[in-house]
Backbone as a ProteinNet text record, in pm:
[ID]
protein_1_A
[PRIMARY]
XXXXXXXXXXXXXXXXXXXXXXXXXXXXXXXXXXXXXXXXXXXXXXXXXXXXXXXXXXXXXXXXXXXXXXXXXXXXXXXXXXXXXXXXXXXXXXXXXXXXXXXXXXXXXXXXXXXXXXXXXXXXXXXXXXXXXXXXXXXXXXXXXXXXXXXXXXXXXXXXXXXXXXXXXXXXXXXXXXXXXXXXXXXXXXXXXXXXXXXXXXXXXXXXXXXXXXXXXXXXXXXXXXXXXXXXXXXXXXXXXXXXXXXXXXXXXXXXXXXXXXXXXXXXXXXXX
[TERTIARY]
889.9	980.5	903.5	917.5	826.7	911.7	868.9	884.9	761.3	731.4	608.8	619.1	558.1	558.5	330.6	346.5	271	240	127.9	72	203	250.5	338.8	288.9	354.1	324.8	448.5	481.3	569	515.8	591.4	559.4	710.9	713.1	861.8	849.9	952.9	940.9	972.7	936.7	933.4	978.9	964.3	1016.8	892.6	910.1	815.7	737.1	814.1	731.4	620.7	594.6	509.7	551.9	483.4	522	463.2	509.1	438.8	401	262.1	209.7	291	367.2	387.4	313.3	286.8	220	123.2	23.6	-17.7	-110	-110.2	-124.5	-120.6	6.4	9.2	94.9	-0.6	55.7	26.2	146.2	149.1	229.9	241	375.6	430.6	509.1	622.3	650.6	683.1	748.6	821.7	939.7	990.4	899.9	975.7	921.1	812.7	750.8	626.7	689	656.8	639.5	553.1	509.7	465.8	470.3	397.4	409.7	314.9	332.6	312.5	339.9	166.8	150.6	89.8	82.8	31.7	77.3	7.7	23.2	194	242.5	358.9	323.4	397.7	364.2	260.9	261.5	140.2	196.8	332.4	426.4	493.7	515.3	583.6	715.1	792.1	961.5	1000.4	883.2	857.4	863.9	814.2	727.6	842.4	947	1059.2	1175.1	1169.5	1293.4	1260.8	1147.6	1092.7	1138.7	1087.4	1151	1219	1358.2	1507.1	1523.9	1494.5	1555.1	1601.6	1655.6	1676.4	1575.4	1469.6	1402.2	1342.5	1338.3	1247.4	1121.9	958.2	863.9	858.2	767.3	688.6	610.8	558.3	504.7	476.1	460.9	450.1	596.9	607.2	722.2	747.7	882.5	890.3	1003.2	941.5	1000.7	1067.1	1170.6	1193.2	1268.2	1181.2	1244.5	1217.5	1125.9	1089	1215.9	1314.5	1425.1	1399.1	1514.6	1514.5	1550.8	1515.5	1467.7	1655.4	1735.4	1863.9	1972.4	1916.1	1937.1	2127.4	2226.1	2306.9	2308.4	2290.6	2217.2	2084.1	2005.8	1889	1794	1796.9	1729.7	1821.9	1765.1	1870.1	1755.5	1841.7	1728.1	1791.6	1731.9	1751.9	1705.4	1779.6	1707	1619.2	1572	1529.3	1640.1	1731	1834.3	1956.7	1972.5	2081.4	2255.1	2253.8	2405.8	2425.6	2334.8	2346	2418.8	2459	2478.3	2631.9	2675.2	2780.8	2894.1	3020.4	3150.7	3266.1	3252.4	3396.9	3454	3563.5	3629.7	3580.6	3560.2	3497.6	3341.9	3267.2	3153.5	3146.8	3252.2	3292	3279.5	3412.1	3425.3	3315.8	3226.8	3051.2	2997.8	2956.2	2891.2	2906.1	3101	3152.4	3132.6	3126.5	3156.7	3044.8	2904.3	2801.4	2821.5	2852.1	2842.4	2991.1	3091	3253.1	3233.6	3135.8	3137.8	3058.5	2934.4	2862.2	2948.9	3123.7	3198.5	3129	3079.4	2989.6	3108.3	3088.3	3195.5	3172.3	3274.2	3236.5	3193.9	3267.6	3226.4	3196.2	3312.5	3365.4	3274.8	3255.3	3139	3021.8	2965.4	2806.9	2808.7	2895.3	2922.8	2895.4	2943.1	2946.5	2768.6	2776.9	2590.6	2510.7	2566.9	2469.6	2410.7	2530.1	2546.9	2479.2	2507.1	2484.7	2312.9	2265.4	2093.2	2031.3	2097.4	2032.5	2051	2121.7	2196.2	2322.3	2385.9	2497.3	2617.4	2710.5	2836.6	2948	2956.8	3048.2	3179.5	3214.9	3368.2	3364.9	3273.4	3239.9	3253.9	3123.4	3099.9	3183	3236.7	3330.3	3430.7	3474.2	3574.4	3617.6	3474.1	3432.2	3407.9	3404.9	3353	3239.5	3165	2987.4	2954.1	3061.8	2966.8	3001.9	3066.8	3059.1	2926.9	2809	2729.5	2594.2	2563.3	2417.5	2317.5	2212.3	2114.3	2069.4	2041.7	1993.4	2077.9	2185.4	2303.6	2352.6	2339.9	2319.9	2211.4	2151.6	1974.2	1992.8	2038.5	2070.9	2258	2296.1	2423	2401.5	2298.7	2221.6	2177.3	2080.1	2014.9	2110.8	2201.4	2280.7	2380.6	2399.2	2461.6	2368.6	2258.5	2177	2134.8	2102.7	2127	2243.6	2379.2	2457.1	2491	2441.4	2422.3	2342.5	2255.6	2193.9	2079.4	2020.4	1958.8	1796.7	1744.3	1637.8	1509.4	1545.9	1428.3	1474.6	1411.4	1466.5	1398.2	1378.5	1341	1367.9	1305.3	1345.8	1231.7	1253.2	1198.9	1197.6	1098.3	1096.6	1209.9	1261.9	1332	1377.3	1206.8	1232.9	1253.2	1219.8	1210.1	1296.6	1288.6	1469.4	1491.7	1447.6	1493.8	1446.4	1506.9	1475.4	1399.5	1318	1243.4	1375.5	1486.2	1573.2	1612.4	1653.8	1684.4	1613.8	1439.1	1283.3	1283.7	1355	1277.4	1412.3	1528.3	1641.3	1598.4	1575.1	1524.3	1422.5	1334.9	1226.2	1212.4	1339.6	1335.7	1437	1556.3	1611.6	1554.7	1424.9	1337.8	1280.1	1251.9	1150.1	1243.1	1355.6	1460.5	1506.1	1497.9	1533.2	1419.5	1284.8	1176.8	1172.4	1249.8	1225.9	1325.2	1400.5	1474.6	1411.9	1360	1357.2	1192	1180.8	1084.1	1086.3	1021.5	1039.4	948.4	974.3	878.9	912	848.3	824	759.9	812.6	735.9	762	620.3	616.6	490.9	497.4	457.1	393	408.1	418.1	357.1	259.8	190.7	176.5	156.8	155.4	214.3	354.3	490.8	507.9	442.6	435.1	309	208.8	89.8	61.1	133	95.5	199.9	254.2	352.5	335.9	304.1	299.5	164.3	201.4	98.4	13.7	51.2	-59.3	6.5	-101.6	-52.2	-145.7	-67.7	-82.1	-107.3	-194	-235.7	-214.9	-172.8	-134.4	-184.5	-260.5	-347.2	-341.6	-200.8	-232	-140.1	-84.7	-40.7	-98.4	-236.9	-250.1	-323.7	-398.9	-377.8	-549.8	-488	-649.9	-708.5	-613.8	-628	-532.5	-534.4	-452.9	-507.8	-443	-491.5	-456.2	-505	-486.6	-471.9	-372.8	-445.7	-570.4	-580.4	-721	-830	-822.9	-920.2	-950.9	-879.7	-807.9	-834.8	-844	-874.1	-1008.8	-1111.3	-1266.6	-1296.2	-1260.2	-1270.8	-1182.8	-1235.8	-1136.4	-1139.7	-1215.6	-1250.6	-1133.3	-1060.2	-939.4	-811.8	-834.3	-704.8	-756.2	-856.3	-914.9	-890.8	-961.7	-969.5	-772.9	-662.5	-545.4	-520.4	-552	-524.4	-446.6	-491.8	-416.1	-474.7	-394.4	-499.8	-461.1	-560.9	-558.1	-472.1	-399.4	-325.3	-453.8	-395.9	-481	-522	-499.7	-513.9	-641.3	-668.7	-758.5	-868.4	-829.7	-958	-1048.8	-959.4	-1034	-1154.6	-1070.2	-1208.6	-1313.5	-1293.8	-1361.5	-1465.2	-1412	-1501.8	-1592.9	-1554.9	-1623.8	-1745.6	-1732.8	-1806.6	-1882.9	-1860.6	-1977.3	-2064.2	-1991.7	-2093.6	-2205.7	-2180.5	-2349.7	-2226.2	-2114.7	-2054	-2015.2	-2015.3	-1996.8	-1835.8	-1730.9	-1606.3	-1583.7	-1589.9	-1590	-1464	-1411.7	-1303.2	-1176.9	-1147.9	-1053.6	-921	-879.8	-671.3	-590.5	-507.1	-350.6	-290.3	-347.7	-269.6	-330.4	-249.3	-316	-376.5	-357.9	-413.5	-552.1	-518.5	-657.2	-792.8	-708.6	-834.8	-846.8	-761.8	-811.1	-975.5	-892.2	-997.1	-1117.2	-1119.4	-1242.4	-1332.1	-1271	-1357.2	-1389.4	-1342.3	-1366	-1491.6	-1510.7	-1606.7	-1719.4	-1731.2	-1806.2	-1902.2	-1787.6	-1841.6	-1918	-1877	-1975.9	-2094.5	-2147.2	-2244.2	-2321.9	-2262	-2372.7	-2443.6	-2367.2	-2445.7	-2499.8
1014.4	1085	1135.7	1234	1368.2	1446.2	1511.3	1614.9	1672.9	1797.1	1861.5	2036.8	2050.2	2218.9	2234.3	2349.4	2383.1	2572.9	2580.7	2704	2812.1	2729.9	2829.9	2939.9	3050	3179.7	3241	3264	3346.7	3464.7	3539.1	3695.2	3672.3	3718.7	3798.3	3892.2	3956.2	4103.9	4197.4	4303.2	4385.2	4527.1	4576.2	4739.9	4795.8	4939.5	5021.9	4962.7	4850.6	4795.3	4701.8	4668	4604.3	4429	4343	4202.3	4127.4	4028.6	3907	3777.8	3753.2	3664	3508.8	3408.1	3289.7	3205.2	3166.5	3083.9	3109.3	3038.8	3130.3	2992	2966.3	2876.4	2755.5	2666	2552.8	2458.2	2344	2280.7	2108.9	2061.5	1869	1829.6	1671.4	1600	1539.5	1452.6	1358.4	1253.2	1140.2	1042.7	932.4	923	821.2	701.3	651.4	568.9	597.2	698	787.2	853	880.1	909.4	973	1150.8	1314.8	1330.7	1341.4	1431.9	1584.6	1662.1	1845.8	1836.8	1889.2	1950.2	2086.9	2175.5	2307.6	2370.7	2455.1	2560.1	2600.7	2687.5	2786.2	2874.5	2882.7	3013.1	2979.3	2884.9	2846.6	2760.9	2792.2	2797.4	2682.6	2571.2	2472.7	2416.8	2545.5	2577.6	2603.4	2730.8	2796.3	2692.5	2648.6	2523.9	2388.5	2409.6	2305	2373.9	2457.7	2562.3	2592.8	2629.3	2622.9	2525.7	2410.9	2257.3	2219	2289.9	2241.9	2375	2452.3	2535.2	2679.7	2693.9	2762.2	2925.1	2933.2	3051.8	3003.1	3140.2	3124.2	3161.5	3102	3122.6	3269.8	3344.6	3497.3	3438.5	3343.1	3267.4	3158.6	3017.3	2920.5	2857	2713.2	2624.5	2562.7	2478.2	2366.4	2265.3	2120.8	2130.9	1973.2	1893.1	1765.4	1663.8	1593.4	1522.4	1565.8	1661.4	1771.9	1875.9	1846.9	1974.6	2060.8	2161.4	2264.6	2197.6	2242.5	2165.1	2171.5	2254.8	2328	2238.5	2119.5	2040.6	1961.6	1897.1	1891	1712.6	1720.3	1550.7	1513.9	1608	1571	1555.2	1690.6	1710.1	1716.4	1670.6	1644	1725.9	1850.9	1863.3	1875.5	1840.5	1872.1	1973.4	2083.6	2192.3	2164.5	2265	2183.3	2254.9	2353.7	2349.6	2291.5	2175	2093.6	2102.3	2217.7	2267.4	2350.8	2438.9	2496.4	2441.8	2276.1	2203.7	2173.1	2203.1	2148.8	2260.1	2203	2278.9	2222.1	2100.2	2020.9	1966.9	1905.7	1881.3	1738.3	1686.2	1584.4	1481.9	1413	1322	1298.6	1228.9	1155.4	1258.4	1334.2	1480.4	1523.7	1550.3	1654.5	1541.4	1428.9	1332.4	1322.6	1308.6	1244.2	1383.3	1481.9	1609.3	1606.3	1547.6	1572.3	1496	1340.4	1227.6	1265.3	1251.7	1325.6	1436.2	1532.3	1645.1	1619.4	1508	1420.6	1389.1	1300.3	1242.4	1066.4	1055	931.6	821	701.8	617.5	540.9	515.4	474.4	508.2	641.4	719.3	702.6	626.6	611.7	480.2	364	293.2	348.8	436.9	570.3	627.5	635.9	750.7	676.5	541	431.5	378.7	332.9	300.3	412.3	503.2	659.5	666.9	652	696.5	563.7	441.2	345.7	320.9	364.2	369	449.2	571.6	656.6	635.4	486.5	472.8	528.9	580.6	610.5	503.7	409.5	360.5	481.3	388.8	539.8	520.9	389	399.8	499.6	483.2	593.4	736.3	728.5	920.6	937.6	873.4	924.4	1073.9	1052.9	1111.2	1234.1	1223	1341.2	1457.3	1557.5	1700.3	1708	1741.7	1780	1879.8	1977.1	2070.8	2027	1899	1836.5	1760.2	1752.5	1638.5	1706.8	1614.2	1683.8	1672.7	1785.2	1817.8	1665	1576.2	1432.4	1380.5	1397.2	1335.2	1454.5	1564.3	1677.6	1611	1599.6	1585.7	1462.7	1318.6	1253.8	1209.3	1310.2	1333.1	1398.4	1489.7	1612.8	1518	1436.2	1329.8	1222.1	1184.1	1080	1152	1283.2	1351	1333.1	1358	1359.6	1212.5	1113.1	994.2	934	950.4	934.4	1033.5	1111.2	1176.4	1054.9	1006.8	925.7	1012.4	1100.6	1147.5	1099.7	1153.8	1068.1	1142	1251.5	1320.2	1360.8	1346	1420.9	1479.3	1632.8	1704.3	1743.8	1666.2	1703.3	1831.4	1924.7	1933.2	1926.5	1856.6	1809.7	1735.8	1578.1	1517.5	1453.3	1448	1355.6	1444	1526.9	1682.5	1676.4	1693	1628	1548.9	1430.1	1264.8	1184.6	1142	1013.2	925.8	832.5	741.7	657	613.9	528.9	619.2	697.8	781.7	822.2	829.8	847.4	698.5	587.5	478.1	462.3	493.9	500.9	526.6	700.3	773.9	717.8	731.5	647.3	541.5	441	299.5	333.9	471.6	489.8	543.6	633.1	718.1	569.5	497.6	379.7	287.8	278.2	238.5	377.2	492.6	553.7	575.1	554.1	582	446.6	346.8	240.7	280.4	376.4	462.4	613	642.6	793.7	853.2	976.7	1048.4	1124.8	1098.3	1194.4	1252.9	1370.8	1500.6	1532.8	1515.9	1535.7	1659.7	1716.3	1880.2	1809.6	1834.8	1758.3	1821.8	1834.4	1896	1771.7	1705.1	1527.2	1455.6	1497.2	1420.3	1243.2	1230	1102.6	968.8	1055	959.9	921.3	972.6	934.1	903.7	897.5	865.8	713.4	651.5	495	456	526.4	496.5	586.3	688.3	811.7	788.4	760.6	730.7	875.3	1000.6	1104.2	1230.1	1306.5	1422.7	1555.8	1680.3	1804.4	1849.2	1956.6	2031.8	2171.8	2232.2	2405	2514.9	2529.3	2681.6	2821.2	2889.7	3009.3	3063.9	2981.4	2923.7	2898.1	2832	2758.4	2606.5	2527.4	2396.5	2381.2	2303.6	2281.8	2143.6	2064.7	1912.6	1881.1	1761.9	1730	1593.5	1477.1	1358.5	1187.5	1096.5	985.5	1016	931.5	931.3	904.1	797.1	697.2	809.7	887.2	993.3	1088.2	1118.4	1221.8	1162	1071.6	999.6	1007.7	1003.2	983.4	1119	1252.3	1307.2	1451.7	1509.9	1578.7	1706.1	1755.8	1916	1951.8	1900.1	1957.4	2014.1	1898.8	1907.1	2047.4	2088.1	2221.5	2290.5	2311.3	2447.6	2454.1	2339.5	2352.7	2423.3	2415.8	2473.2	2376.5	2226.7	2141.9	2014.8	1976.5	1864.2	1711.8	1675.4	1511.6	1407.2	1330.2	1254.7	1169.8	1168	1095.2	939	868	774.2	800.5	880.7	897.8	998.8	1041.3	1173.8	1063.4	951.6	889.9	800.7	736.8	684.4	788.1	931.9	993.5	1021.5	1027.3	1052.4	988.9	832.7	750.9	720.3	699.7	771.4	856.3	969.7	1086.6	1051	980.3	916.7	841.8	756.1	656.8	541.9	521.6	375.2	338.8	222.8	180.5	102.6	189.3	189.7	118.2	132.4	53.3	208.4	170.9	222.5	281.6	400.2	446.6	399.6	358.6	321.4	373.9	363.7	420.8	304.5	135.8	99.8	62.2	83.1	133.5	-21.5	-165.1	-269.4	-289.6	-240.4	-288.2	-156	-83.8	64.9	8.5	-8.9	-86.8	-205.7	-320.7	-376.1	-328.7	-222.3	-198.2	-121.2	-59.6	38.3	-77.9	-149.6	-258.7	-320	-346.6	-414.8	-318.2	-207	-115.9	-105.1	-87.3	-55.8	-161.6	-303.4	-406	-425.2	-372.4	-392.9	-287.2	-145.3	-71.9	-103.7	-183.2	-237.7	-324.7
2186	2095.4	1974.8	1948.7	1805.7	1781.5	1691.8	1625.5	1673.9	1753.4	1782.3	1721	1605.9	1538.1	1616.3	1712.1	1757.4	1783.1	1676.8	1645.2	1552.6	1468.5	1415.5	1317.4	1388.9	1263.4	1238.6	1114.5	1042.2	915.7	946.3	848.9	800.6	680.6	600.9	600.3	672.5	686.2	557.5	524.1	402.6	422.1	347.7	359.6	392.7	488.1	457.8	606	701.8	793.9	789.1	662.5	647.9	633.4	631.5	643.1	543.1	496.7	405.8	443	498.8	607.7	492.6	570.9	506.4	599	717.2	767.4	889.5	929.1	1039.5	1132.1	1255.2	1307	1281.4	1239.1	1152	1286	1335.1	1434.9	1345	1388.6	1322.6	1414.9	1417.5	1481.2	1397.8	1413.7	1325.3	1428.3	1381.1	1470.9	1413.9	1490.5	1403.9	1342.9	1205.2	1131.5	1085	1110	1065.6	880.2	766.8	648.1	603	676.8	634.3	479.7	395.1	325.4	330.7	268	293.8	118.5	77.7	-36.9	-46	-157.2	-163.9	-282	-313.3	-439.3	-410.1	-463.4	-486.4	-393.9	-288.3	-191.5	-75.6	-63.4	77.9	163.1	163.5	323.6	320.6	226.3	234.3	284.4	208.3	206.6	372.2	369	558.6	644	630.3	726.8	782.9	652.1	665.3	752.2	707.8	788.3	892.7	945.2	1095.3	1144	1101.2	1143.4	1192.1	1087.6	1094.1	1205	1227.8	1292.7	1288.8	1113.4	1004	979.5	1056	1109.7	1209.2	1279.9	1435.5	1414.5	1445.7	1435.9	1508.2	1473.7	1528.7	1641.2	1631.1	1774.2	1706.2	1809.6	1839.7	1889.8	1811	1868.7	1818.8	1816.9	1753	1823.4	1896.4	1980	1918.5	1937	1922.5	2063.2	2068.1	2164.8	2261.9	2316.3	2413.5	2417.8	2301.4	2345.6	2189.2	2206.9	2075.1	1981.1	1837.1	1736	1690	1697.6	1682.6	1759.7	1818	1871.6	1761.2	1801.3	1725.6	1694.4	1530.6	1489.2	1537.2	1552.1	1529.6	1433.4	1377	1238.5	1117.4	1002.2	881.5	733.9	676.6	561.5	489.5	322.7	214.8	139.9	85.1	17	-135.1	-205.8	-333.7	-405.6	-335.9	-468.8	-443.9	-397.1	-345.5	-388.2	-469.4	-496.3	-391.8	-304.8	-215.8	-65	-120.2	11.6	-10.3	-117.9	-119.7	-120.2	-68	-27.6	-34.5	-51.4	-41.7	-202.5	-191	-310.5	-401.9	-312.3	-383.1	-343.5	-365.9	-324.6	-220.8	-206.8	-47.8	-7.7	-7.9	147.3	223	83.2	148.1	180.8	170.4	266.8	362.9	375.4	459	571	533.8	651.3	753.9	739.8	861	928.3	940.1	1028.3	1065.1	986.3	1093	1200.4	1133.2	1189.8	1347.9	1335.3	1438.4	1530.1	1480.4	1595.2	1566.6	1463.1	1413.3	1384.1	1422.3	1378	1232.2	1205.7	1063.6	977.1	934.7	856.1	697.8	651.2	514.9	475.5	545.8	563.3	554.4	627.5	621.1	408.6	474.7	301.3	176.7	193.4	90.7	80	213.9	173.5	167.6	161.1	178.3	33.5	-40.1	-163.4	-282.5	-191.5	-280.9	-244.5	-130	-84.5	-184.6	-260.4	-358.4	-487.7	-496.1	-654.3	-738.2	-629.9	-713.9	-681.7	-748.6	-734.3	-640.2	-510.8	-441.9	-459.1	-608.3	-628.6	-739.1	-823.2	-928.1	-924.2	-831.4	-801.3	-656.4	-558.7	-453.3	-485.9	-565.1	-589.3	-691.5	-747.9	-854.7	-791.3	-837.3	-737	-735.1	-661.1	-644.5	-768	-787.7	-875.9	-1034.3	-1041.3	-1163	-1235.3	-1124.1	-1130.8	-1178.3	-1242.8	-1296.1	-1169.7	-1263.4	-1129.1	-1083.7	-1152.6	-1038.5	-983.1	-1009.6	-954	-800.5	-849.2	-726.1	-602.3	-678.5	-508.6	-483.7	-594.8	-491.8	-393.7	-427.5	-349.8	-208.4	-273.6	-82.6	-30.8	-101.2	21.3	92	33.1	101.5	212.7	183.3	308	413.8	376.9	499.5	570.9	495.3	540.3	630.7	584.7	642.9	772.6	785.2	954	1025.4	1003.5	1078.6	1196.5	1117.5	1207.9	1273.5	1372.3	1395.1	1317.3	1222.3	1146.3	1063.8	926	818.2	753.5	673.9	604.5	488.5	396.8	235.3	164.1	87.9	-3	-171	-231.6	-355.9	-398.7	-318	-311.9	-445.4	-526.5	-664.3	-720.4	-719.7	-876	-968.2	-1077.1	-1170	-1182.6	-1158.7	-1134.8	-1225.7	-1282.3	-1396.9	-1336.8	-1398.8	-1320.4	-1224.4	-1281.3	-1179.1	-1056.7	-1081.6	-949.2	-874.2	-977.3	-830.5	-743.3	-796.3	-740.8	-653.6	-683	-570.9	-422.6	-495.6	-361.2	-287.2	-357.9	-301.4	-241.7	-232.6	-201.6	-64	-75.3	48.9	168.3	112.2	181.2	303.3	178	282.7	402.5	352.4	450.9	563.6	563.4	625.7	773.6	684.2	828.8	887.8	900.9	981.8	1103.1	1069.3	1238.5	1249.4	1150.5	1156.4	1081.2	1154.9	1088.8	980.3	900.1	770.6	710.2	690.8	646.6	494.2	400.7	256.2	248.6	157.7	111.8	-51.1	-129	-245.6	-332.7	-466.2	-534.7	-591.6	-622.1	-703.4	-556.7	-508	-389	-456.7	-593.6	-649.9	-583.9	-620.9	-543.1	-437.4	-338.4	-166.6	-134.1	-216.9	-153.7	-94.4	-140.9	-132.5	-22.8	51.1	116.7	287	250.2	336.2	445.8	586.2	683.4	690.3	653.3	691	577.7	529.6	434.7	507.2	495.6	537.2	419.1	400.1	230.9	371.7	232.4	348.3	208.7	227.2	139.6	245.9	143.1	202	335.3	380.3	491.5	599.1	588.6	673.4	640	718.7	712.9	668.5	533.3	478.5	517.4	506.5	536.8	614.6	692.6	787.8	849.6	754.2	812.6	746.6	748.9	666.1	561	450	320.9	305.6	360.3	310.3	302.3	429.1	438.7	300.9	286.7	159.1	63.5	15.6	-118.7	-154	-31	-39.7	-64.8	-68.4	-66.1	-159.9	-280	-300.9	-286.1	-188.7	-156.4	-105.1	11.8	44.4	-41.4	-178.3	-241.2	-321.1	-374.3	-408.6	-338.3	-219.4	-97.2	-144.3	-154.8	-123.6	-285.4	-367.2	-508.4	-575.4	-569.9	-599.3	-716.7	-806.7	-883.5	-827.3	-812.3	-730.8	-881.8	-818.2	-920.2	-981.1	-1119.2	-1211.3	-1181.4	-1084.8	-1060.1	-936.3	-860.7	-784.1	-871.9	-963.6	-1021.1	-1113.4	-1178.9	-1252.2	-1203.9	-1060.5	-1003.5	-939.7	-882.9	-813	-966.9	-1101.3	-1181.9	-1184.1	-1175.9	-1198.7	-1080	-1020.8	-887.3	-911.9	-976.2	-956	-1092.1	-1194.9	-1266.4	-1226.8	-1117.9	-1043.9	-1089.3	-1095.9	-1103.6	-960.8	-912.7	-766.1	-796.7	-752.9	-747.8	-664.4	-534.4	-443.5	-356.3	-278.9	-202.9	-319.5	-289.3	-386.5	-346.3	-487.4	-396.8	-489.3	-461.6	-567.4	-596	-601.7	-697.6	-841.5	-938.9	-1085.5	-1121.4	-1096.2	-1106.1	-1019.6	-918.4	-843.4	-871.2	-923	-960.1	-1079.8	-1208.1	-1307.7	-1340.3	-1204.7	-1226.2	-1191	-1052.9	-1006.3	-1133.1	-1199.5	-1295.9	-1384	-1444.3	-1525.9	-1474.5	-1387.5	-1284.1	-1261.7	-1251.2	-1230	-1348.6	-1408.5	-1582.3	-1641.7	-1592.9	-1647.3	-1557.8	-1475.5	-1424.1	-1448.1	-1457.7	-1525.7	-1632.1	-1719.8	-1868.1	-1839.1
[MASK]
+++++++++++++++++++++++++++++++++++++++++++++++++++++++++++++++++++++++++++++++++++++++++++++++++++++++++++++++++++++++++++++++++++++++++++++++++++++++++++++++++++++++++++++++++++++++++++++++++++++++++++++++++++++++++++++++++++++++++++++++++++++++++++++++++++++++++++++++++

């Protein structure tokens, strides 16, 4: 069972016949319980790349296949937009949650809706019953994401899930995200590569629209040419040791957690003297 996107190319078409290349041979998999993130400049196919996914445009060539069937498949794929007012239609919290998993034929709906909502931090006796377009923008993205949770699908596609988010509502999401890939695959499109790095089994960098890097973190950390070739700045927790490093200090293995890079530079630093 995958998610398989193989040799995708897309153009936006323009006036005058002419086209605007967004991606151009970009092949990955996904698998459940698997945790993708996809970083890149503004304009080097990110948004593309998700909507291919979901279904939402048809590649100019390649594929995108799930489950060995079409990606258009019904409850298979689940995405979140980054402007998440765009998702909503109903009268109140509940309703728009409640409408994908009803709409599924899903049992236990009003049950789904409740932990949907309470996996992202919101009280669903609280916000149930309020209207969607009453809610502030963090309260918006994490209302989109719990719709999509509560489908129960076996893949999900967010982009810029935290964006807007107070630190409590990044660590919501973030803490439902990690409960969600223990059934499901999930694909991150993320600007803030920071936030998923320590979590995320493999990251895609897309320059241009096509694929600059494509592999482990761990890989990616030793190395920061990719995140360049991608037009990207490496989070401050990896640039500081790569500095330190190109100084002649023996770091040891680069990591993302801020205690154990702490001590290592500490350690580094006293042996140079």
């Amino acid at each position: 069972m995958s998610l398989i996107a193989e040799g995708l190319k897309f153009d936006y078409p323009l006036r005058a016949s002419t086209s605007l290349p967004a991606l151009d041979a970009v092949s990955f998999s996904l698998e459940p319980g698997e945790l993708v993130i996809v970083v890149g400049a503004t304009g080097s196919g990110k948004s593309t790349l998700l909507r291919l996914c979901a279904g939402l445009l048809k590649p100019d060539s390649g594929s995108v296949l799930v489950d060995g069937g079409p990606v258009d498949a019904k409850g298979i794929v689940g995405i979140v937009f980054q402007n998440p007012e765009t998702q909503f239609f109903a009268e109140s919290v509940h309703a728009d949650v409640a409408f994908g998993p009803r709409n599924l034929g899903l049992v236990g709906v009003d049950t789904a809706v409740d932990d949907s909502l309470s996996a992202v931090g919101l009280d669903p006796v609280a916000f149930g019953p309020r209207s969607p377009f009453t809610l502030s923008g963090g309260e918006a993205r994490r209302v989109a994401i719990a719709g999509i949770l509560a489908m129960r699908t076996p893949y999900l596609l967010l982009d810029e899930p935290t964006a807007g988010l107070d630190p409590l509502g990044r660590n919501a999401v973030l803490k439902a995200l990690g409960q969600a890939r223990q059934r499901a695959g999930v694909l991150v499109v993320t600007h803030d590569a920071g936030e998923f790095l320590g979590a995320a089994d493999r990251i895609i960098a897309l320059s241009e629209g096509r694929i600059a890097f494509s592999g482990k973190v761990s890989e990616l950390l030793d190395d920061s040419l990719p995140w360049e070739h991608a037009g990207l700045a490496l989070p401050p927790i990896v640039s500081v040791q790569l500095a330190a490093r190109d100084r002649g200090l023996s770091v040891g293995r680069v990591t993302l957690d801020p205690v154990t890079a702490a001590r290592s530079l500490v350690r580094a630093a006293g042996e140079r003297t």
